[in-house]
Each structure stands twice: as structure tokens, then as C-alpha cells.
C-alpha positions in Angstrom: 32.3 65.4 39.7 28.9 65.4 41.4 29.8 63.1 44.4 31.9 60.3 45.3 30.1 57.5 43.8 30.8 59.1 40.4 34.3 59.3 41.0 34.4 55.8 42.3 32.8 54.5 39.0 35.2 56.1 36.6 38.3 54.6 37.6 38.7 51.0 38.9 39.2 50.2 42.6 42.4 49.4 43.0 43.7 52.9 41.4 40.7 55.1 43.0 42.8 57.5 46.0 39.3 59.1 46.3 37.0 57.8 49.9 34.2 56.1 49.2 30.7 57.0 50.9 31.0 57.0 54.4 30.5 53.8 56.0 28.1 53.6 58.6 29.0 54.8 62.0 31.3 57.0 60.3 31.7 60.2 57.8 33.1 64.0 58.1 32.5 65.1 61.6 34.7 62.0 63.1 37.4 62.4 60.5 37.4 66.0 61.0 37.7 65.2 64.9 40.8 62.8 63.9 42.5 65.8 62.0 42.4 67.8 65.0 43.5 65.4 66.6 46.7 65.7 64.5 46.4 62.4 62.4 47.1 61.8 59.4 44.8 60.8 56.5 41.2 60.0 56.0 40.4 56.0 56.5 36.9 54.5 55.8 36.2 50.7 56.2 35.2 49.4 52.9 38.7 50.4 51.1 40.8 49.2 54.1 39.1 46.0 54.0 39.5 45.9 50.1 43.5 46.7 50.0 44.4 44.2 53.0 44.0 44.0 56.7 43.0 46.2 58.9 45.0 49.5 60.7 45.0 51.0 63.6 43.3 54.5 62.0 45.4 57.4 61.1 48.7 55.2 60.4 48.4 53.3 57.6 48.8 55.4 54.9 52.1 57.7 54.4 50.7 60.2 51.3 48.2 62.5 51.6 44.7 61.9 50.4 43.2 64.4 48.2 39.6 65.4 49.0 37.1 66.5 46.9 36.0 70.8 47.3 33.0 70.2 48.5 33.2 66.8 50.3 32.8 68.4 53.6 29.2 70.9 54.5 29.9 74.3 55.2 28.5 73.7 58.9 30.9 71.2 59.3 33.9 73.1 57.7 33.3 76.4 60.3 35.6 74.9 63.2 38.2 74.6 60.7 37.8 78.2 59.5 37.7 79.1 63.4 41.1 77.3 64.0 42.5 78.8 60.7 41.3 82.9 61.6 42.3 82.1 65.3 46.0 81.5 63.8 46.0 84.4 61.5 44.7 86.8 64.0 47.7 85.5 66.5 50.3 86.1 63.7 48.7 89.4 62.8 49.2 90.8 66.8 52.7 89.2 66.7 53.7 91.2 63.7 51.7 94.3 65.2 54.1 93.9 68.2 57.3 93.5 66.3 56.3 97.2 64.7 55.4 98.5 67.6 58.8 97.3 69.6 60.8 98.7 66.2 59.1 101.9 66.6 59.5 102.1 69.9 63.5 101.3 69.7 63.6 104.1 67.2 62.3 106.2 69.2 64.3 105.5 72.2 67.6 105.7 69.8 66.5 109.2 68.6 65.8 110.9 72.2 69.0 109.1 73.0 70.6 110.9 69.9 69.0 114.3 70.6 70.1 113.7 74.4 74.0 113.2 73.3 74.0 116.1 70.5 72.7 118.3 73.3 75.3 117.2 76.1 78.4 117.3 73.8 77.6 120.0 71.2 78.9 123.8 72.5 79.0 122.1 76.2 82.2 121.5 78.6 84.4 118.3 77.4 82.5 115.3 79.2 85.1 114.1 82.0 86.4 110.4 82.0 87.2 109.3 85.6 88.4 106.5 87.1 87.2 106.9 91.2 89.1 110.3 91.8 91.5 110.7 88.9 90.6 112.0 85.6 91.7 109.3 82.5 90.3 111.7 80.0 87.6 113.7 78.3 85.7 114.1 75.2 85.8 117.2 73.0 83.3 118.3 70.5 83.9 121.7 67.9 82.7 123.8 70.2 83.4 122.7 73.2 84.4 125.3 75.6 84.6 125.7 79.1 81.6 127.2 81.1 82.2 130.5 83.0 83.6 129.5 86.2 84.3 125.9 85.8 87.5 124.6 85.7 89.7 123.2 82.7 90.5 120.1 82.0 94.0 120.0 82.5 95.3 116.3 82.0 92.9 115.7 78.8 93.0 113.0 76.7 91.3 113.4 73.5 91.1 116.7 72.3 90.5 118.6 68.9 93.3 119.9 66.7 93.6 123.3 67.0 94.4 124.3 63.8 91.4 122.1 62.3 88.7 123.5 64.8 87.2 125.7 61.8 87.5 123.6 59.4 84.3 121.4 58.3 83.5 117.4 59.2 82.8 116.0 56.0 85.8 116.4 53.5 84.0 118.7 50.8 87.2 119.9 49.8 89.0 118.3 46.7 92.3 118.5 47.7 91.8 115.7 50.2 91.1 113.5 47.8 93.8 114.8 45.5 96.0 111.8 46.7 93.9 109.1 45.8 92.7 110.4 42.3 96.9 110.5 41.7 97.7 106.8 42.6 93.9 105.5 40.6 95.9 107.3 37.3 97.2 104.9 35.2 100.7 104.1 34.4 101.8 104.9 30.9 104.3 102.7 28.8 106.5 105.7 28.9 106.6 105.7 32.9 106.8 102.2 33.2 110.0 102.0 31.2 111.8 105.1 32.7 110.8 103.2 36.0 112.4 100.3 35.1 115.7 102.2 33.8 115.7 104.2 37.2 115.6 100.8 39.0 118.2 99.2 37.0 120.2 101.6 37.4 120.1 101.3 41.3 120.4 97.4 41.5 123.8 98.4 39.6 124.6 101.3 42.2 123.5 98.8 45.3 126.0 96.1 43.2 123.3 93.4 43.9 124.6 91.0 41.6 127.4 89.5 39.6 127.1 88.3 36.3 128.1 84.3 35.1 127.3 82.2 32.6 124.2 79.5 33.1 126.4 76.3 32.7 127.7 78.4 36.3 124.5 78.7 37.7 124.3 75.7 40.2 122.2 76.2 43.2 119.2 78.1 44.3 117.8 79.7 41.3 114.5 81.8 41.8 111.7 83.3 39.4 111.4 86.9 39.6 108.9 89.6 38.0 108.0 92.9 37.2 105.7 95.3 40.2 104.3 98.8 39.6 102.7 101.3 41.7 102.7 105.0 41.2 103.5 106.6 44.5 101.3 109.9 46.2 103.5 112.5 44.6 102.5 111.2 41.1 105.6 109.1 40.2 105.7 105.3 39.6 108.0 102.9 41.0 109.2 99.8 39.1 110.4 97.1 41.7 111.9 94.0 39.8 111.4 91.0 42.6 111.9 87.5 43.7 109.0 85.2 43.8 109.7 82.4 46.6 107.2 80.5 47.6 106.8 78.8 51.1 105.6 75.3 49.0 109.0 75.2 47.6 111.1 74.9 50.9 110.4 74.7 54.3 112.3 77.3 56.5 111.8 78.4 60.1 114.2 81.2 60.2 111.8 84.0 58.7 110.3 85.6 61.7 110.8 89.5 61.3 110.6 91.4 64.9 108.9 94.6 64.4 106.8 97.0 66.3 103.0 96.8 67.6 100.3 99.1 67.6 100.6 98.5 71.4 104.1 100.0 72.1 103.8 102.9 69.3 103.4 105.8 71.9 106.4 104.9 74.3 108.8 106.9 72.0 106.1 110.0 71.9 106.0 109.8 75.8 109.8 109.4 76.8 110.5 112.2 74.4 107.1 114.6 75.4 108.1 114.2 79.1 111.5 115.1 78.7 111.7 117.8 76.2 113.7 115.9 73.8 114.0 116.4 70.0 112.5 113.5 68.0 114.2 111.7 65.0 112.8 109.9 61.9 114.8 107.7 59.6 114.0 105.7 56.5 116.6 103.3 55.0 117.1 103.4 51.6 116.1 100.1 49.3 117.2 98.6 52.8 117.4 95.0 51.7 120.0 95.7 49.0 122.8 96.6 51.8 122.3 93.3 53.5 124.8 90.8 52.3 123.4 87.7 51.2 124.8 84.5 53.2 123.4 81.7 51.0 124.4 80.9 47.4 121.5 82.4 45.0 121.0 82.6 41.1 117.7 84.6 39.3 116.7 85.4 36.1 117.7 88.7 34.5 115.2 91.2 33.2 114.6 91.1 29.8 115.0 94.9 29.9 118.5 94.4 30.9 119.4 91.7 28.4 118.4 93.6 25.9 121.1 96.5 26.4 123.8 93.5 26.9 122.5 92.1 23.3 123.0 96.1 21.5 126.5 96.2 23.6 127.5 93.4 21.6 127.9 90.8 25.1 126.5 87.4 25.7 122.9 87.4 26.9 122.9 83.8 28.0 123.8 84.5 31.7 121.9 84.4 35.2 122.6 87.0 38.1 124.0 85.3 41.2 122.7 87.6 43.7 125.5 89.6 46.1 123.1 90.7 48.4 119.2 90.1 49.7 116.5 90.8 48.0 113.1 92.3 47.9 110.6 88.9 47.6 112.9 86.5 49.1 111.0 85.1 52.3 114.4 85.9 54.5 115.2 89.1 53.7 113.2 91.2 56.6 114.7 89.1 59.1 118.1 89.5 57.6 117.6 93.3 57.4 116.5 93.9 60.6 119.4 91.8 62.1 121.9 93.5 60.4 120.1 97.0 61.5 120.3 95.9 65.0 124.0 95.6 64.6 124.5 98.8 63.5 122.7 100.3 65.9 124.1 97.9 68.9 127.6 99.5 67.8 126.7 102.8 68.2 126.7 101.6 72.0 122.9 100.8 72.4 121.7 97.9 74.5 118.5 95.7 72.8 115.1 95.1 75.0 114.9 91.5 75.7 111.0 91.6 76.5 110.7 94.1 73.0 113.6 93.3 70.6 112.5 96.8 68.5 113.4 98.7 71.3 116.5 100.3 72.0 118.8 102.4 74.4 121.4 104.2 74.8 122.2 105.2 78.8 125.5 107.5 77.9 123.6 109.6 75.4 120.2 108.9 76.9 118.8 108.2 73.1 115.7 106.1 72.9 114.6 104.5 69.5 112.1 101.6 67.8 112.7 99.7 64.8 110.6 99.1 62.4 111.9 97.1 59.6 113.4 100.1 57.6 112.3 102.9 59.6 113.4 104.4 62.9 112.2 106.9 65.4 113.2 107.9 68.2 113.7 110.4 70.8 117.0 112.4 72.7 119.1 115.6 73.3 119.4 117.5 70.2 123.1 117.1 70.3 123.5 114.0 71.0 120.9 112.7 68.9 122.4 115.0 65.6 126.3 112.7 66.4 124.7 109.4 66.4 122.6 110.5 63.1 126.1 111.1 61.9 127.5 107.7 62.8 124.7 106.1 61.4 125.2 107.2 58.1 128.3 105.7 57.6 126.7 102.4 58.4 123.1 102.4 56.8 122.4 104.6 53.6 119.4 106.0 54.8 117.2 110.1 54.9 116.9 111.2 58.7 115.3 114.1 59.8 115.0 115.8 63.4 111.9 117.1 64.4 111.7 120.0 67.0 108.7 121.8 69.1 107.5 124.9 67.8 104.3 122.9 66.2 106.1 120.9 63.4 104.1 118.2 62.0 105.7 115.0 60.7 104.4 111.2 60.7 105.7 108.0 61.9 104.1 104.5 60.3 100.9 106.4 58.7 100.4 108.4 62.1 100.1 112.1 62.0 102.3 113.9 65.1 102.2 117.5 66.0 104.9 118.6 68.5 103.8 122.1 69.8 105.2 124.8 70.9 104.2 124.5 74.8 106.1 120.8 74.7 103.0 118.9 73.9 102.3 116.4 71.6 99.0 115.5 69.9 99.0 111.8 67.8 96.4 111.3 65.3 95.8 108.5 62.6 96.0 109.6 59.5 92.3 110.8 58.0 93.3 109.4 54.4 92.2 105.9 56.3 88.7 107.3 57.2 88.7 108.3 53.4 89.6 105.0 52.5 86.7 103.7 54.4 84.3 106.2 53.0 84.9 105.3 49.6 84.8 101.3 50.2 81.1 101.9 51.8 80.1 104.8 49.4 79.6 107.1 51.9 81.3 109.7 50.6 78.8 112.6 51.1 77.6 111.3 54.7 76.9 113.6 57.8 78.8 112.8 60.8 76.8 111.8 64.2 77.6 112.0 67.4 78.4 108.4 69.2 80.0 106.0 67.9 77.4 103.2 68.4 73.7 103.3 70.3 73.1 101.5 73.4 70.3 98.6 73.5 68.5 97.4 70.1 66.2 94.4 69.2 67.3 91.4 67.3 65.1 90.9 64.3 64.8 88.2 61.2 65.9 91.4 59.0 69.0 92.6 61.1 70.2 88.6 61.5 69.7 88.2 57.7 73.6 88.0 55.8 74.5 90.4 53.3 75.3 89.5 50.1 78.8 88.6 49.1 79.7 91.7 47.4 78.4 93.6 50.8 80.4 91.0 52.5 83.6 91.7 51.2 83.2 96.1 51.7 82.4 95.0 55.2 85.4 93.1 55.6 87.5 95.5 54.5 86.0 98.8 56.2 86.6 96.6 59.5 90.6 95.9 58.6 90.6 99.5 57.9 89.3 100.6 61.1 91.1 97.9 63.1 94.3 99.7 61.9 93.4 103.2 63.3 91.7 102.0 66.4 94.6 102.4 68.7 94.5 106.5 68.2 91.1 106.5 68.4 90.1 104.7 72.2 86.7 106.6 72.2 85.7 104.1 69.1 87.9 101.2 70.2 85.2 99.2 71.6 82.3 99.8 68.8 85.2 98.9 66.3 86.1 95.4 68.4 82.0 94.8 68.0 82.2 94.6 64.5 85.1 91.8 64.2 82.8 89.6 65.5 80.7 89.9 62.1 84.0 89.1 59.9 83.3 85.8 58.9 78.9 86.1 58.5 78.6 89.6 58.0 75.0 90.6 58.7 72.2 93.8 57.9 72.6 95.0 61.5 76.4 94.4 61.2 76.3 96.7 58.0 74.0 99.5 59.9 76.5 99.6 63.0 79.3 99.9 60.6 78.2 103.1 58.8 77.5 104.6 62.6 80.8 103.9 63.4 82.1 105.7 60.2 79.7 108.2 60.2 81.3 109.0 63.8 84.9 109.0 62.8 84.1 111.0 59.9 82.4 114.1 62.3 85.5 113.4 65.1 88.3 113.3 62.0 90.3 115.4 63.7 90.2 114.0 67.0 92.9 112.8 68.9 95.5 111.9 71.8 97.1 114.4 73.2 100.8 114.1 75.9 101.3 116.6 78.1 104.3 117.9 79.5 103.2 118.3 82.9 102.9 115.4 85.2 105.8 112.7 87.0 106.5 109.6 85.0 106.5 108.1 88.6 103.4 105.7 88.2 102.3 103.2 85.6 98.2 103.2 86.2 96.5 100.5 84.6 92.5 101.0 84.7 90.7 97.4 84.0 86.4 97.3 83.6 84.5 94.4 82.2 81.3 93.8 80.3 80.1 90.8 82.3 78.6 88.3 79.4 78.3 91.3 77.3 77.6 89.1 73.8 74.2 87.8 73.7 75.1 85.0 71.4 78.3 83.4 73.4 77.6 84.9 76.5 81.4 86.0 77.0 82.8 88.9 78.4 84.7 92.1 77.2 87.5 93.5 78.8 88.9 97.0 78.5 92.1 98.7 79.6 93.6 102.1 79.9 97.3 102.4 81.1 98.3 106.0 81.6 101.5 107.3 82.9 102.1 110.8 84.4 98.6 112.2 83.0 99.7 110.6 79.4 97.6 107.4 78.0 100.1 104.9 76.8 97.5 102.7 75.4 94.1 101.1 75.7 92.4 98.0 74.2 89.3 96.1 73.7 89.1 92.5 73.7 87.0 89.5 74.2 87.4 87.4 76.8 87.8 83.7 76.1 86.7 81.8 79.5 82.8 82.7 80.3 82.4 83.9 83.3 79.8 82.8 85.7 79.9 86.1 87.6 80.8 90.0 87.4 83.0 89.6 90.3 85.1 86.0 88.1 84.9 88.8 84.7 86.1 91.2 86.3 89.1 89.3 87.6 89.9 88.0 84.5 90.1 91.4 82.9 92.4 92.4 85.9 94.8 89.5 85.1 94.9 90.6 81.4 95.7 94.2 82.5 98.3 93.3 85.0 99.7 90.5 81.9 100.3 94.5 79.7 101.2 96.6 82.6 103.8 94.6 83.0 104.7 94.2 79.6 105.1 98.2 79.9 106.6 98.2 83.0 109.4 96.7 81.9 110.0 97.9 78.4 110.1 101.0 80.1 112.7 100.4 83.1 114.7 99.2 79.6 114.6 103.0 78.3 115.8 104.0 82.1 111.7 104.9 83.6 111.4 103.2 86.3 107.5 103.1 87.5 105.5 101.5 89.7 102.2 99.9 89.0 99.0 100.5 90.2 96.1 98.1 88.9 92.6 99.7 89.1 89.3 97.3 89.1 86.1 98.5 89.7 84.6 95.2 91.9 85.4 94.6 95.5 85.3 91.2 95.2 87.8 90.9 92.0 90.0 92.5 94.0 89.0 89.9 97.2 90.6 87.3 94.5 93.6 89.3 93.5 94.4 89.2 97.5 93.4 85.5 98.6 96.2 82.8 97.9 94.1 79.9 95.4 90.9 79.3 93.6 89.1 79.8 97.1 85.5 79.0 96.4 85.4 80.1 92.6 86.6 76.5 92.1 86.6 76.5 88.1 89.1 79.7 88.3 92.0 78.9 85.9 95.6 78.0 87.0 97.3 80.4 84.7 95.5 83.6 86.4 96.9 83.0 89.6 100.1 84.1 89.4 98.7 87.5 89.7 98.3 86.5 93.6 101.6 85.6 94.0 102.6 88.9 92.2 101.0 90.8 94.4 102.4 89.4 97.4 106.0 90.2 95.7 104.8 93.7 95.7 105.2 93.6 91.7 102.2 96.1 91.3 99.7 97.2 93.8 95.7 96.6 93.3 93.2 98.9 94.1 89.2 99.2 93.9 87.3 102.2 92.7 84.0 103.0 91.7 83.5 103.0 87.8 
């Protein structure tokens, strides 16, 4: 079109969305003016008096109108390109400044890198201290004491002796021997020699009785078939129950069992003492509990076929004699019935920990967990109630002696050396397990765990896809699981839970630091000395005042250690925020007094009696712990105030430190 008569002329009026000439008094320059402005639309006076009365201009028409290309002089068009290059050029220097602060960060992260690898590598063990005592100390390969300084005696973490030569990064094959065995696939041939072996005990164990259907009138419950082939190669065919919780509502099914909180009392009684240790491992433990209900299933078809070519009558059900693996009761049961063995051998049952027990005659000290024991005790002593026990529980026990004898305890590898001291590692098929999940199976190790600082970017922020989602998630439960042995990772690990449920880039990046950590510390672990008086229960608290810059909440940390030896430590998140470091770090007090005494008391049970001493690094957390009330932090929380009145009873004693 040549102008805007033309256009005007080729279609009629009432369809034409194209301006007319400009009126007089009007034209480009003030409807340019009125799009600066930020109105919308172009009005001219001839077609609002043609479609109906007049508007106040810029509001009367919702949809764009479309403008001609050269309806507007290039003189008057130049603001517009000024406004136009004025906004790239800003968006240009903001994009400049997001490289440059990248860059920078990058930087900063690789001095910082450079900085650690030259601190740590062939240097002394870095010293952890809380104000004048020593709560433990980083090792690297070659870390060895400078001439003339003095060793660490009451170390934490510390390097494996026996693997101080050997290399990071797993290049041998035989470590991953083990999982190359259970990825083998089961054979028709194994499965049905597994299934003969397991009939065969169910008939041992006497788990059922035989009776006809029309007999059958009661609980009756589905069952099936599970394989797995086990490390050393073989497969195991478990026939079991499938009840579901939709089918009946029960509320006697809790199972008490161990924590990864309580798993080094045993280790310390025992270290401390110079007392032999003892595992045990019941034997298809279910099967020797007695059933107290009245209970029908389905017989394998495997079995009904031998009745059928015996010449008996195949139309039968099993009433079952005793528990059984799949029914929703039977780990309570078990571990009931295990108790009462144990009870009988003249042991008394924690109140405060129910898998705990002790016996004062004998001085034994032992944890339940479901089917497996350990424990601790004089040699000879512990070798008669071994004896006792097997006439109660079928069950393979072994006693475990220093001299540097390894030997594991729920997937944790301990070594109980020759000088009396004990080093506990988790298991580094885990960090495998890991490795293979993210891919990383040729990655180099580095040497922190996480780096301090970092920007927050569109890129870092943006979520994985599902598929990355799902490794994430399950590198994280991994990790969770062996976090307890490894405290120097504890709080990088608890950083990554928060990604769980919207895994993210940056989440992803922080998780391969982590593993690329573990996998250059694999042999790292915590080591109980002999040396030192179980006398005093130390329980070091620090916070991270509003440490999460998207809820602004808090992280506490805590280290209990008893004669030189750390019990445990954790990582959590607050949930209160705080509205100062002096209210965060009270509130990590309370939660450290809250498992002090949890420990305190578990161990007056297993006859060490200690005092507890609560370290916090703020004078006026400790101002709290001492005043009776809220005082003027009037928001403080009912529920953390007993600690006051527990102080006053002389339950633990607080003190203040420098970090």
C-alpha cells in the first residue's frame, strides 16, 4: 500500500483496523508521545466519531492496532530506536556483570581449592578444638607430623593404616567384584534348587501343618515367590506372605530397633574397657517365633507338586505354626520373643532405649537389632552366655578379639587393633553404590567436601530433569546412610536433603563435590582410643545463624564425645527462625542438652555413670541457659525452657567457649 487513503478505500469503514489520515491537530509525534506515555493504541477523531461516542484517549480500544511499516518518518521513529538501544545496551552490561561475578566466583573457588590442597596435602592433621580441648583432626595420605610438633593424641578421624598406600579412586576390579556377582542373572536351574533348599527348611523350622480347605476358616493370606542372589554368588528363594495394611487396620506393628545415633555406645563401652566383642545373627529368625493368631496360606505350587507324584491330596492350605516372613507382625513378634531370651539370661532392658541391654553380674553389654546382636564383655563370660543362648535362639555367633581383626556390624566395617583401639568405617561398597548411580565411576577425588560462598543464578536454580531427579534422590539416601561415620561430610550431606523434593543444577554440581570427596577420603574414619576416663559426657553445640538463604532458618550441629572418644554428631535444621545468633544458638543448646541426655542415660543403664558438660560458643545463649523465663526474648518457646530448670537441678553443667 502506498498510504492510508489507499488502504481506507479497499475495504469498507466499518471493517478498516487501519488510522485514517491524521486529523488536524493531530498525527505521529502526539501518538508517539502517548506510547511513551504507556497507553495503549492509536485513536484519531474521524473513526471514534464514526464507531460511537467519544473516549477518553488511550482506553477505548482493548486489541492492538496494527500500523503500517512506514507510517511513521524516520526522524520521528529515532526516539523510539534511542529508547529501544538504551534497553539493549542495559541488558548487554547486566549479562557482562553476571560473567564477570561467575568468573570471578571461579576464581575465588579455585585459590580456595589450591589454598586447602596445600594445607592438608603432606601437612600436619588440621586440629578441631573446641576453646582448649581438642574434638578432633583431619588426616590426609600423607599427613605426618612436622619435626618437633606434637602428635595428635585424642584424634578423631584418621586414615586406615593398612589402606595408606593404597590408591583413591577404586581402579582395581575386585572391588567391584561384588556387584558384577549380584547384577548376574538367576538361572532356572538356581531358582529351583533355591526353592527345594527353602522348602526343605520351612519343613525343618515345622512352620506349618497341613489340613484340608473345607478346614481352612480364618485368616487366609496370599503369598509369593522372592529371588535375590546373595554376594558370595548363591541365590536365595524366600516364599512370603503378602499382607497388606488396606486389608486390616492394626496398631501393634511397631518394631524397636537401633539408630544410627546409638551405634557406637557398644564400640565405646567395649574400647574403654578392653572387652572382647560379640556378633550374632539369628537364623530365618521369624520361623522360631510361635504364631499367636489363627493363620491359613496358600501352598507353593512347587510343593504341591511332589504331594501330587507321592500319590496325596493336593487340595489343602498350610495353617501356619509359626510367624512369617511378610506378615506385618512378625518383627515386632521376633524382637519380643528375643528380648525374652535374652531377659532370662539375667539382663535388665533400657527403658529410655528398649535395644539396649545389660547384664551387671557378668558386666555384658549388648543392642538388638531385629535379628542381629552385638555386644561387648569379658571373654569368659561373654563365651557362657553365647552358650546359653543357643539353646534358646538358633543363631551363628562369633567373638571378635584385638590383635587387628576386622569384622562388621549393620554394613559398618570395625577394626579392633592390637594397641586396644578401634577404628569404625562405613562400608566403601556405599560410596561405589553412589558412584555408579551418578556415573562417576572414573572421577578424581578433591579435597573439601563442599566450597564456601557461591552466586545464585537462572542456570544453577533451573530443575533437572526427572531422570536426573530420581539419581539425585537416591545418591542423597545413599549418603544419608553413611553420614554418621563420616562427621567431616555430615553437614554438606544435610545441605543436599533440602533439594529432595525439586532437585536443581546447582544441587546436582554440590552432589558430585560431595562424592568426589568421599571417594578421595574412602578410607577415612572414627577412631576410639583406649586412653582417656569415661568420667565426662561433653556435648559441643555451634549454630549457623539463618544459614539458608531461601527460609532464613538456622542449622545446628553437635559433637558429644566421652573420654577423648566421639559418641556421635549430627546436622540438622532448625525449625523456629531465629531473630538473633545469641536465640540460634540457644536453640541448638537445647537440642544438644535434649541428646546428651538421651546418652547420659542409656549409658548410666550399661553401669557409666557421667556427667554432662554442654559447650556453646555465645555468651549470651548461655545468659539464657542461666536466667529463669523468656526474659526479654519474649517469642522464646515454652518447650526450651526446661533446660533452665535443668540446669538449676545440676542435671548438666553449661559452659561458653570460643568457637
Amino acid at each position: 500500500m502506498a498510504n492510508g487513503g489507499d488502504a481506507e478505500r479497499s475495504q469498507p469503514a466499518s471493517a478498516s483496523r487501519v488510522p485514517k489520515p491524521w486529523a488536524a491537530g493531530g498525527g505521529p509525534a502526539e501518538d508517539l508521545q502517548r506510547i511513551r506515555e504507556g497507553k495503549r493504541g492509536v485513536v484519531h477523531e474521524e473513526e471514534v466519531e464514526e464507531e460511537g461516542p467519544k473516549k477518553p484517549r488511550g482506553l477505548e480500544e482493548e486489541e492492538p492496532v496494527v500500523l503500517e511499516r512506514n507510517i511513521f518518518s524516520e526522524k520521528e521513529m529515532e526516539p523510539v530506536r534511542d529508547v529501544e538501544a538504551e534497553r539493549q545496551r542495559k541488558r548487554e552490561g547486566l549479562e557482562a556483570k553476571d560473567r564477570a561475578e561467575v568468573e570471578k566466583n571461579v576464581k575465588r573457588w579455585k585459590k580456595q581449592t589450591e589454598e586447602v590442597e596445600a594445607r592438608f596435602e603432606g601437612g600436619p592433621p588440621k586440629k578441631l578444638k573446641a576453646g582448649e580441648q581438642t574434638i578432633g583432626a583431619l588426616f590426609s595420605p600423607a599427613a605426618l607430623p612436622e619435626e618437633g610438633e606434637e602428635e595428635l593424641k585424642d584424634n578423631d578421624l584418621e586414615i586406615d593404616e593398612d589402606e595408606e598406600n593404597k590408591s583413591f579412586y577404586y581402579p582395581e576390579e575386585d572391588l567391584w567384584e561384588e556387584e558384577l556377582i549380584s547384577a548376574k542373572p538367576i538361572t532356572e536351574e538356581e531358582r529351583q534348587a533355591g526353592k527345594k533348599k527353602e522348602l526343605e527348611k520351612m519343613t525343618k523350622f515345622k512352620t506349618f501343618k497341613v489340613v484340608a480347605k473345607e478346614e481352612a476358616k480364618g485368616l487366609i493370606l496370599d503369598s509369593t515367590w522372592v529371588e535375590a542372589r546373595k554376594p558370595d554368588g548363591s541365590v536365595r528363594e524366600r516364599y512370603r506372605l503378602r499382607e497388606f495394611k488396606s486389608s486390616s487396620y492394626r496398631d501393634d506393628v511397631y518394631a524397636v530397633s537401633t539408630t544410627s545415633a546409638t551405634g557406637r555406645i557398644i564400640d565405646l563401652i567395649g574400647v574403654k574397657k578392653q572387652y572382647v566383642f560379640f556378633t550374632a545373627d539369628a537364623t530365618n529368625a521369624f520361623w522360631q517365633v510361635p504364631i499367636q493368631e489363627v493363620c491359613f496360606m496358600y501352598p507353593p505350587k512347587e510343593w504341591l507338586a511332589e504331594e501330587k507324584s507321592a500319590g496325596r491330596s493336593t487340595d489343602v492350605m498350610w495353617q501356619l505354626r509359626t510367624e512369617w516372613y511378610g506378615r506385618r507382625v512378625a518383627g515386632t513378634r521376633w524382637v519380643e520373643f528375643a528380648a525374652g531370651k535374652i531377659t532370662k539370661q539375667g539382663f535388665k532392658r533400657c527403658e529410655i532405649a528398649p535395644w539396649f541391654f545389660y547384664n551387671a553380674a557378668s558386666d555384658i553389654s549388648l543392642e538388638l537389632h531385629m535379628d542381629d546382636i552385638y555386644g561387648c564383655g569379658p571373654k569368659e563370660k561373654v563365651e557362657s552366655f553365647l552358650a546359653e543362648l543357643h539353646k534358646e535362639i538358633l543363631m551363628k555367633s562369633e567373638i571378635h578379639e584385638a590383635g587387628g581383626e576386622e569384622f562388621s556390624h549393620l554394613k559398618k566395617k570395625r577394626t579392633y587393633k592390637e594397641d586396644g583401639s578401634m577404628l569404625i568405617q562405613a562400608d566403601s561398597k556405599h560410596i561405589k553404590e553412589v558412584q555408579k548411580i551418578l556415573g562417576m565411576e572414573e572421577a578424581k577425588g578433591c579435597p573439601t567436601p563442599a566450597v564456601a560462598g557461591g552466586s545464585s543464578t537462572d542456570l544453577l536454580d533451573q530443575e533437572v530433569s526427572e531422570e536426573e531427579a530420581s539419581r539425585f534422590k537416591s545418591a542423597v539416601g545413599v549418603l544419608m546412610y553413611i553420614s554418621p561415620e563420616r562427621p567431616d561430610a555430615q553437614y554438606a550431606i544435610r545441605e543436599l536433603t533440602k533439594f529432595l523434593k525439586k532437585p536443581t543444577v546447582g544441587s546436582m554440581h554440590a552432589l558430585s563435590r560431595v562424592v568426589r570427596y568421599l571417594i578421595k577420603t574412602a578410607n577415612y574414619g572414627i577412631k576410639f582410643e583406649q586412653e582417656g576416663e569415661c568420667e565426662v559426657l561433653d556435648c559441643f553445640s555451634d549454630t549457623d545463624w539463618a544459614s539458608c538463604k531461601r527460609t532464613r532458618k538456622s542449622t545446628a550441629c553437635g559433637v558429644f564425645r566421652v573420654g577423648g572418644c566421639t559418641l556421635a554428631t549430627y546436622s540438622r535444621g532448625l525449625a523456629t527462625i531465629s531473630l538473633s545468633s545469641g536465640e540460634a544458638e540457644f536453640n541448638g543448646g537445647v537440642v544438644a542438652c535434649c541428646e546428651g541426655l538421651f546418652y547420659q542415660q542409656i549409658l548410666a543403664h550399661l553401669g557409666v555413670n557421667v556427667k554432662m558438660r554442654v559447650h556453646v560458643d555465645s555468651s549470651a545463649a548461655r545468659g539464657v541457659f542461666q536466667r529463669q523465663g523468656a526474659g526479654r526474648i519474649r517469642h522464646l518457646e515454652v518447650k526450651s525452657l526446661w533446660v533452665q530448670e535443668a540446669l538449676r537441678q545440676s542435671k548438666f553443667f553449661a559452659c561458653c567457649e570460643d568457637a
